[in-house]
N, C-alpha and C positions, 0 to 999 in steps of 0.2 A: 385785894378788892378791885373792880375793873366798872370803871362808869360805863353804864350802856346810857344808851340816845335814841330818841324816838324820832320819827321823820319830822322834819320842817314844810307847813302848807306851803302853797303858791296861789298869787292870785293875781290878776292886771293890773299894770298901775294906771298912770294916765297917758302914759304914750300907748299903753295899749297890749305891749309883754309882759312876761312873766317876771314876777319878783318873789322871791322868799320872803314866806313872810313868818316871825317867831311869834309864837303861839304861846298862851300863859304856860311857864314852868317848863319847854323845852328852846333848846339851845342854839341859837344860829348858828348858818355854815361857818366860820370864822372860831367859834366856841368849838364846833365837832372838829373844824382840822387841825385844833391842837389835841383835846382829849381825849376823841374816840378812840375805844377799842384798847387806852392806855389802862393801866396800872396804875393805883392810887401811889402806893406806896411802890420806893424801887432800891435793890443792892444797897448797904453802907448808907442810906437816908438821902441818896443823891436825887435830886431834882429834875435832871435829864435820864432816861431810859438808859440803862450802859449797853454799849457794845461786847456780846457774848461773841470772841473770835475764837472760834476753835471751828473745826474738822469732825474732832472724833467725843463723842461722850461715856463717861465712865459707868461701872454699875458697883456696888457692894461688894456683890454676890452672886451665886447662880440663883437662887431664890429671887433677888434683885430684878433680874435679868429676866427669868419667865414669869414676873409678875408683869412687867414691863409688856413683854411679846401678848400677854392674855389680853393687857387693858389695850393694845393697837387693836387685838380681832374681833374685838367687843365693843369698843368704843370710836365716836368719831371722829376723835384727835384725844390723840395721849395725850397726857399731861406732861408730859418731857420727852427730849429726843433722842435718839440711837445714834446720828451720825448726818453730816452737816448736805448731805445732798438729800435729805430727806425732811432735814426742816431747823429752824435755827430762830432762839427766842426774838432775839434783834429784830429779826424779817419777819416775825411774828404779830407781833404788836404794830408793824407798820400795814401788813397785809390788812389786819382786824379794822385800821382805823380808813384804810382805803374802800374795804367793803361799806364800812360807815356813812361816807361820804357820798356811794355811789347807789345805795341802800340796797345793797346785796347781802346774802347771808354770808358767801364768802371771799375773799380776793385772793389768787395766787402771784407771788411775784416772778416774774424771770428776767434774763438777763438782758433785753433788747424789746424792744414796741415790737419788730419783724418776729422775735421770739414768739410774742404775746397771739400773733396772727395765726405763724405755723403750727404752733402747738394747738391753739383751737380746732387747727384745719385739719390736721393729721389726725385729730382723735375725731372728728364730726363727719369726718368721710371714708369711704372705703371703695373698693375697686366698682365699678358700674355707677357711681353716687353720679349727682349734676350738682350745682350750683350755677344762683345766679348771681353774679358783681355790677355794677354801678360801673360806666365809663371812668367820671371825674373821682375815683379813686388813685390813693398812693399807687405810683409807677413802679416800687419792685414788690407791691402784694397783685398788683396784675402780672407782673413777668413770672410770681408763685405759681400763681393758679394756671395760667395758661401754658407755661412749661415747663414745672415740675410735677406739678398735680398732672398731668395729663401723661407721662411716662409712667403713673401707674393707674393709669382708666379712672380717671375724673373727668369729666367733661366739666365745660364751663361756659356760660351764655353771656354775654358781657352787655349790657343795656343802658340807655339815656339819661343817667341821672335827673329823679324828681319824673321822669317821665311811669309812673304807675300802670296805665295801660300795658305799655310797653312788657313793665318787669311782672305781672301777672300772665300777661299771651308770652312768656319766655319759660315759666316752669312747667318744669316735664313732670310723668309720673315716678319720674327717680329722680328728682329732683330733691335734696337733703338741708339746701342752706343757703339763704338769703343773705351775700355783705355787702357792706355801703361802710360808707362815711357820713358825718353829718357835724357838722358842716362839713364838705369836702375839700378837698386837696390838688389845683391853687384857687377855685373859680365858687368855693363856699357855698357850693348848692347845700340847700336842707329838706330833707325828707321829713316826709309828713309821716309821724312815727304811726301816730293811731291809723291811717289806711295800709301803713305798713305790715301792723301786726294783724290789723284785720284779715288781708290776703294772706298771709302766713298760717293765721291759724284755721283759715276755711281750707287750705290746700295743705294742712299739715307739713308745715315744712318750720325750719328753725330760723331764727333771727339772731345774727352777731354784729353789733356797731360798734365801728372805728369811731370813737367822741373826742378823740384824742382835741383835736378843737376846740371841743366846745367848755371841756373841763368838766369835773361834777354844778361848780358854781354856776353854769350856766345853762344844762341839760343834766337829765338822769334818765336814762333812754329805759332802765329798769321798771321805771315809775308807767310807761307806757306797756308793760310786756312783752319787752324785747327781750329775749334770755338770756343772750349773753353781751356784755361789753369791755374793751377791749380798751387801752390806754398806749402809749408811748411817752412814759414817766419818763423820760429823759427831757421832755419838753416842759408843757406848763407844773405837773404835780412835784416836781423835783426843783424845775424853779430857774439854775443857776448857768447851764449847761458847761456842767463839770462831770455828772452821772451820768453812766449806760442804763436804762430797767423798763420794764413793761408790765403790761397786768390784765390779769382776764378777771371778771368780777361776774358772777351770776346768780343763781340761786337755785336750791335744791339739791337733786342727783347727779346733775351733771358735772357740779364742781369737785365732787367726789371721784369721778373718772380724769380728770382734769389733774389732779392733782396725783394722781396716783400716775401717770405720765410724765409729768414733771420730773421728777424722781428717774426715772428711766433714760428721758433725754439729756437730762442731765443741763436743761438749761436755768441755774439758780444764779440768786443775789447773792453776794459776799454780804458780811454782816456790817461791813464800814458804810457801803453802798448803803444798805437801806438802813443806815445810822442816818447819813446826809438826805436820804428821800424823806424819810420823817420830821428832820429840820425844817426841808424847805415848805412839805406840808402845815407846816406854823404861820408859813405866812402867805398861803394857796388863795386865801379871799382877799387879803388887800391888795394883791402882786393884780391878781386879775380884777380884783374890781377898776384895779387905774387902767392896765392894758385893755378894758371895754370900752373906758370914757375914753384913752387916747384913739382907739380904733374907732371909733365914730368920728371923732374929732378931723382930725387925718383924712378918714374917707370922705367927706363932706370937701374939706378943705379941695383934694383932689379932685374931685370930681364936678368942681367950679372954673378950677386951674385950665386956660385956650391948651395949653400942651401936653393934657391925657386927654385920650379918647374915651376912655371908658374906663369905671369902676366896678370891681367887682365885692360886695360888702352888703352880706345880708341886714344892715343896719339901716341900708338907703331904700327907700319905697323903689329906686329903680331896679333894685335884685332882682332875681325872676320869682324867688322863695322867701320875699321879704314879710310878706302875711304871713307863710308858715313860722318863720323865725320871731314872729311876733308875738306869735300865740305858742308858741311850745318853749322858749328860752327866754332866759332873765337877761342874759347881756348877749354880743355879737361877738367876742372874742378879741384879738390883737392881730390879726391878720389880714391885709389889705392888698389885694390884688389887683393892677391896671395896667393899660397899654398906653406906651407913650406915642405920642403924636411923631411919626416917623419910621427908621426898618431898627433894626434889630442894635447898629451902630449906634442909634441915637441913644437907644436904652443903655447901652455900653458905656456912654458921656455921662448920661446921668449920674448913673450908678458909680461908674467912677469917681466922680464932682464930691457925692456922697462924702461926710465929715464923720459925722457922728457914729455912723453904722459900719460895721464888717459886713463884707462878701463871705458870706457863709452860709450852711444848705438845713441849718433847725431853726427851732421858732419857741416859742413860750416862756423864754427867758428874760430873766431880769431886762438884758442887753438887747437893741433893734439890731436886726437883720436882715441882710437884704439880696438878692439875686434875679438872675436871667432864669426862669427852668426849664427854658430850650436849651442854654447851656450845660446849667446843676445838676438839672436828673432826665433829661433827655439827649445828651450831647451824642449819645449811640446809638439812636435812637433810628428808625425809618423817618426821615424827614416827611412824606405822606402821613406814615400813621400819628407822627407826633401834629402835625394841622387838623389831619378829622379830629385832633379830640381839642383843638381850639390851640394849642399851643404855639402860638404867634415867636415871631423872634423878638418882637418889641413889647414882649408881656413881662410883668415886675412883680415880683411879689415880697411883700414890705413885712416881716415879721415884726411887730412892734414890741419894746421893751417900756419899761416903767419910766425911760426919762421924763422930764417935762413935754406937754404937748407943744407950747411955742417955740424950745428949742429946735424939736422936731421938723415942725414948719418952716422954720426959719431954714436949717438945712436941707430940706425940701424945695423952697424955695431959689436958693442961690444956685442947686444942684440944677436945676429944672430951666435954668438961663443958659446952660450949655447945650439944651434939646435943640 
């Protein structure tokens, strides 16, 4: 027997974003990221989903066998599997309850967020195609597109994040696909989904958003008609950072072609992995509802503090996208971007000072983290191109964990007397 879930409303609260709101007789997010897409009943009466590890699956029979083959070319998913690069019950049932959350009809797993990008990319494009990307995007899905895509005639138009004019006078008439982030990656811009999809669908082109950010809890970019979205479950949906996985989630025909590539590139989950992605899905709304309030918290705090200069946190009226983030998201996420008062050394003291947090380059986990990303993911960078896109040497960017908020501070604080 397998609970299905009906979507959860949204409506303003009195600050003025979006909140979930549960509706008589369906389930809040918290309620879906444990049961969606699960199994009432499981193996032996166990209470936890077991881990099916194997490679290879058996048959009877040769009858067995081409009944098997008939019901794959007839149906939309067989009811059992052939062989573990083609699908595995484990990563089954976690796929069903991530489609749930994100309210897609389907979700495929693979092995890496980067995975989740290429694989979209490779199958949504083809020789002469264009696309257009978003500046304030992940730095190795721009070095994709811009120099692997383009050894096989992809062109690609790269524009001002949140700048709309901009990314409409950018598409051409072979232009195939539209990606962004949202909130992006370090500076949080947010795209205004609905005039998103609006130009998308007047110029016929596709929509795929990196939400990796923003979480399901805090965005459903599907909810807007965007077609497809895109995860790096090694961050928030996973939880712990201890997991590699990623996920494309959209709806229709397209996840049919989607998946049936998967298969071919050969980029899956092992079945222990998305044992542990489904755990940490247990606990996806409380993990993030604290990482929203510390991220506010934190940004506020900073952005009071004589030695930053600047915050970057669509939670503060000063963001450039803090009205959109207000009207299209329930929370602002754990992520908190600033420049310290001084050059790149000073940021260096800080960060070092740092008690509570690792020097480390992910974010959505339990654990705060924290780096330079003119060092983390720009250190090879053209030092010109990594400035046009704002990349200061004295910018920080704070992945916040579930500690307490005053501890936070407090080491924030003492760190912040070294600037």
């Amino acid at each position: 027997m397998t609970i299905t879930f009906t979507k959860t409303a949204s409506r303003r609260n009195g600050s003025g974003h979006r909140e979930q709101v549960q509706a008589h007789n369906q389930p809040g997010f918290s309620t879906q990221a444990l049961h969606a897409g699960a199994s009432r009943n499981h193996p032996h009466h166990s209470l936890t989903p077991p881990i099916i590890q194997t490679a290879t699956y058996t048959f009877e029979d040769t009858a067995d066998l081409i009944n098997f083959m008939d019901e794959r070319m007839f149906m939309e998913e067989a009811t059992r599997q052939e062989y573990g690069r083609y699908g595995n019950p484990t990563v089954r049932a976690v796929e069903r309850r991530l489609a749930a959350l994100d309210h897609g009809d389907e979700a495929i797993l693979v092995s890496s967020g980067m995975a989740a990008i290429t694989t979209a990319l490779l199958i949504l494009l083809s020789t002469g195609d264009h696309l257009v990307v978003t500046d304030d995007s992940y730095h190795r899905t721009r070095v994709f597109v811009n120099r692997f895509l383009r050894r096989f005639g992809v062109e690609c138009t790269i524009v001002p994040a949140g700048d709309m004019v901009a990314l409409e006078q950018a598409i051409q008439p072979n232009t195939r696909l539209i990606l962004s982030e949202t909130p992006t990656n370090p500076f949080l811009r947010c795209l205004d989904l609905e005039i998103l999809v609006e130009i998308a669908r007047r110029r016929d082109v596709r929509t795929l958003i990196d939400s990796t950010f923003a979480t399901p809890l805090n965005l459903r970019p599907l909810d807007y008609g965007v077609d497809l979205v895109v995860h790096s479950v090694t961050k928030y949906l996973a939880g712990h950072n201890d997991i590699m996985a990623g996920v494309i989630v959209g709806k229709g025909g397209l996840m049919m072609a989607l998946r049936e590539s998967q298969s071919m590139f050969g980029a899956v989950v092992d079945p222990t992995a998305a044992y542990h992605i489904g755990r940490g899905l247990q606990t996806l709304g409380l993990r993030v509802e604290r990482q929203n309030a510390n991220g506010l918290t934190i940004a506020r705090y900073l952005e009071n503090h004589p030695k930053v200069r600047r915050v970057w946190y669509p939670g503060l009226p000063s963001h450039p996208d803090h009205a959109i983030a207000r009207r299209q998201m329930a929370g602002f996420g754990g992520v908190v971007s600033f420049e310290i008062e001084g050059d790149g050394a000073a940021a260096a003291r800080f960060i070092d000072a740092m008690k509570l947090t690792h020097i480390a380059p992910s974010l959505g986990g339990v654990d705060s983290l924290i780096e330079q990303p003119a060092i983390m993911s720009y250190y090879d960078s053209d030092p010109e191109e990594r400035l046009a896109l704002g990349i200061r040497d004295e910018l920080v960017r704070f992945a916040i964990g579930i500690e307490d908020a005053a501890d936070l501070i407090a080491d924030l604080e003492q760190a912040l007397e070294r600037v």
